[in-house]
C-alpha positions in Angstrom: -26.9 9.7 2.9 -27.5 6.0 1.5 -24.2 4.0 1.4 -23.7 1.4 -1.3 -22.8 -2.0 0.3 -20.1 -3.6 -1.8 -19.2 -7.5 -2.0 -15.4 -8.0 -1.5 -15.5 -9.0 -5.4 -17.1 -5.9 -6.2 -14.6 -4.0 -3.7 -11.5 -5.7 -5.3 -12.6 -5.6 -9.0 -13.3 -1.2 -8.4 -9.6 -0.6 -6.8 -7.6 -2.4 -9.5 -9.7 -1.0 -12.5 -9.2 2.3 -11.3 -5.5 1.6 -10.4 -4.5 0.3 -13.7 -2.0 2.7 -15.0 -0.5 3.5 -18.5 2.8 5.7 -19.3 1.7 9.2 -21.2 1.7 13.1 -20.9 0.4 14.7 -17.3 -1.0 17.7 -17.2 0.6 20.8 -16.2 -2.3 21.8 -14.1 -5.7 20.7 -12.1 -8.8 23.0 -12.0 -6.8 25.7 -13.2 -4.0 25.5 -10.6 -0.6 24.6 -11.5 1.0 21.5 -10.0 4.9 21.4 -10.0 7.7 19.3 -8.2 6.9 18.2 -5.2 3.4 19.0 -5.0 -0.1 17.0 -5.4 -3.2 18.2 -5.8 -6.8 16.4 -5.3 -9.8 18.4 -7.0 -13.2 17.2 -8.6 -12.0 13.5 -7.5 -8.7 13.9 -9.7 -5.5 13.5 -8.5 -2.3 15.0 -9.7 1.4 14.3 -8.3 4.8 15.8 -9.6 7.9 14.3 -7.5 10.7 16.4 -6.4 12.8 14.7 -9.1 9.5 14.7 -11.7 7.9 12.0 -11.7 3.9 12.9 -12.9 1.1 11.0 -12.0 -2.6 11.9 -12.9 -5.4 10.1 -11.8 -8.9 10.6 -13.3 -12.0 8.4 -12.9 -12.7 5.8 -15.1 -9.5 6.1 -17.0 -7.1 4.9 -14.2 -3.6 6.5 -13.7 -1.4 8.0 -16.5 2.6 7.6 -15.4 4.9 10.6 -16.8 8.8 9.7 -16.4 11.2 12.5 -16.9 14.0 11.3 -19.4 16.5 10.9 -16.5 14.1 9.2 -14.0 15.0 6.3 -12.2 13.1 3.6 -13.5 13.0 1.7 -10.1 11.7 4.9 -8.3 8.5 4.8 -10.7 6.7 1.7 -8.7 7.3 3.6 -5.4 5.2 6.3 -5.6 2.4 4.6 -8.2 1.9 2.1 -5.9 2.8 4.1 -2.7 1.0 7.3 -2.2 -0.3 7.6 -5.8 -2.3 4.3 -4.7 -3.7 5.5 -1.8 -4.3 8.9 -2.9 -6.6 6.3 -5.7 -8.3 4.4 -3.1 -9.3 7.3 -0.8 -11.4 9.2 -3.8 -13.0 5.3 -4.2 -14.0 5.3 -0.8 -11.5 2.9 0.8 -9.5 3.5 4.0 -5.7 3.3 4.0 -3.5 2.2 6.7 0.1 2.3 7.0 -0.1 -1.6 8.1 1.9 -4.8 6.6 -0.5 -8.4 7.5 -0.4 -11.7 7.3 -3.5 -13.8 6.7 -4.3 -17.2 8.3 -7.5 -19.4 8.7 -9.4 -17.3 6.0 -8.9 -14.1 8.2 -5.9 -11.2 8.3 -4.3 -10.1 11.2 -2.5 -6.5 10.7 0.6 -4.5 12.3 0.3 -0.7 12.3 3.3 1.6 13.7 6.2 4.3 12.6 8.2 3.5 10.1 11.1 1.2 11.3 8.7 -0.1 13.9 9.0 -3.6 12.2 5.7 -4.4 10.3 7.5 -6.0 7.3 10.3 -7.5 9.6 7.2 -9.4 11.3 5.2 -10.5 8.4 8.5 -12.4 7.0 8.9 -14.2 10.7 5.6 -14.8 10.8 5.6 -16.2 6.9 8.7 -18.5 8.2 5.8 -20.2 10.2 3.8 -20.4 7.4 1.4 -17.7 7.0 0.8 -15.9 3.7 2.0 -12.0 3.8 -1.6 -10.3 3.1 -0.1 -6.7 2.4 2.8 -4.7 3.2 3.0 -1.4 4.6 -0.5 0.0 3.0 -3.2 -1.7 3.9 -6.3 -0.9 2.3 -9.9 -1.5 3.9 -13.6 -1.4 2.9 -15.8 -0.1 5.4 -19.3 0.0 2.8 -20.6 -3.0 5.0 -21.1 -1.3 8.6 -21.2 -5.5 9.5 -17.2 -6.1 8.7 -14.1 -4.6 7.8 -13.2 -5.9 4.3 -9.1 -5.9 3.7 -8.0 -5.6 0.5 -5.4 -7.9 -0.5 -2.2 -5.1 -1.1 -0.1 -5.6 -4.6 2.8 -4.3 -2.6 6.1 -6.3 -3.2 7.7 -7.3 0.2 10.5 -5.1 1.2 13.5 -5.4 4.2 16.1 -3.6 5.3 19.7 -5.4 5.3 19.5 -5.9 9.1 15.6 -7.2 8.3 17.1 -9.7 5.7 19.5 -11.0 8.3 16.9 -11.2 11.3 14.7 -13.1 9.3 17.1 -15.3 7.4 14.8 -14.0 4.1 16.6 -14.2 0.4 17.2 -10.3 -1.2 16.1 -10.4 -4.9 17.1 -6.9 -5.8 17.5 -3.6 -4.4 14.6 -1.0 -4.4 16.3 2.1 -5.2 15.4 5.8 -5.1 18.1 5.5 -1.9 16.1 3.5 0.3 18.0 0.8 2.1 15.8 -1.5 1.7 15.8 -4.6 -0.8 13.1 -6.8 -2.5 12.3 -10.0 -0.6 9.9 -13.0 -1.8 7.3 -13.9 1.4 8.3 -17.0 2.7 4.7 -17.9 2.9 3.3 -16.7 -0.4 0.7 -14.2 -0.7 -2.9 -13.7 -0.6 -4.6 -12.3 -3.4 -8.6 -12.5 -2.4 -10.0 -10.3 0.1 -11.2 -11.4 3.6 -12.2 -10.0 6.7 -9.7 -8.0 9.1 -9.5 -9.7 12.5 -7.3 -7.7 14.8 -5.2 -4.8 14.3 -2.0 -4.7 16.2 0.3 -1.7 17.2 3.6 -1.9 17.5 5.8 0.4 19.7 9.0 0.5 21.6 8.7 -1.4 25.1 11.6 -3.0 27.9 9.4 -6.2 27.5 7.6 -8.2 24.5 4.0 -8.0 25.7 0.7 -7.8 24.3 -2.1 -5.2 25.6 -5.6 -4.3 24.7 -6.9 -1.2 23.1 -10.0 -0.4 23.3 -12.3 2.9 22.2 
């Protein structure tokens, strides 16, 4: 099977033309099966969502993402899942690979942090921003593998988010709460953002440990 070799323009213009997203009716149903709250289904590279409080969200190809809020939906619970698991759910049928990564870029290259949630990936890309690197993405991370010579990331559109004790590590300035019960509030990166795509350097794990150390993976 021939693969397509995409330039990171080519790569960046694809997942924001088929993430664009209007509000409008979501269908009930996807290749004849029904889709209610709290389901999703992927079929014929569409994608269909309902939230357990009913939200819809139907992706098809070519015409982006139609948004369905329920008259009592929280407005600030919309962005989470469009450009949460809605996105990603997007990116996979385009051929892109998702990790559950914040980064930071610096020198033209990004440098990511995979681990559980609570493990500290956005908490480290706002220290790391206090130093003066850029925040690449936070907590999805999206990469194009179509050159088998580098691992393209793409730059996320993913505002920066911290938990009060996060805010207070970091010393970073809340802008608002993000809602839907979360804990967590909006921050600005200290550093900016990237918005162009560049190569990933180094993918770093973070876990529990009595000492701050760094160790090799390899395999």
């Amino acid at each position: 099977m021939s693969v397509i070799v995409r330039t990171p323009r080519e790569a960046l213009d694809l997942l924001r033309r088929e993430t664009r997203w209007r509000h409008g009716p979501v269908p009930a149903t996807l290749d004849g099966q029904a889709v209610t709250d709290g389901q999703r289904l992927t079929a014929g590279g569409r994608h269909l969502f309902r939230s357990d409080t009913g939200f819809g969200y139907f992706y098809e190809p070519g015409a982006g993402i139609t948004v369905e809020r329920p008259a009592d939906g929280d407005p600030d619970e919309e962005p989470l899942w469009l450009n949460g698991s809605v996105y990603t759910a997007v990116a996979c049928l385009n051929g892109f690979v998702p990790l559950h990564a914040s980064a930071v870029a610096q020198g033209g290259l990004v440098f990511a942090f995979t681990g559980p949630s609570g493990a500290g990936k956005s908490t480290l890309v706002t220290g790391l921003g206090k130093l003066g690197l850029p925040m690449f993405c936070d907590d999805t991370l999206m990469l194009d593998l179509s050159d088998p010579a580098r691992v393209m990331a793409m730059p996320g559109h993913k505002r920066l988010k911290l938990t009060t004790e996060a805010l207070a590590l970091t010393g970073a300035t809340a802008q608002q709460l993000v809602g839907a019960g979360t804990g967590k509030s909006y921050a600005q990166p200290p550093a900016g953002d990237v918005a162009e795509p560049a190569p990933l350097h180094c993918l770093v794990f973070l876990e529990d440990g009595p000492s701050v150390q760094l160790l090799p993976h390899a395999g």
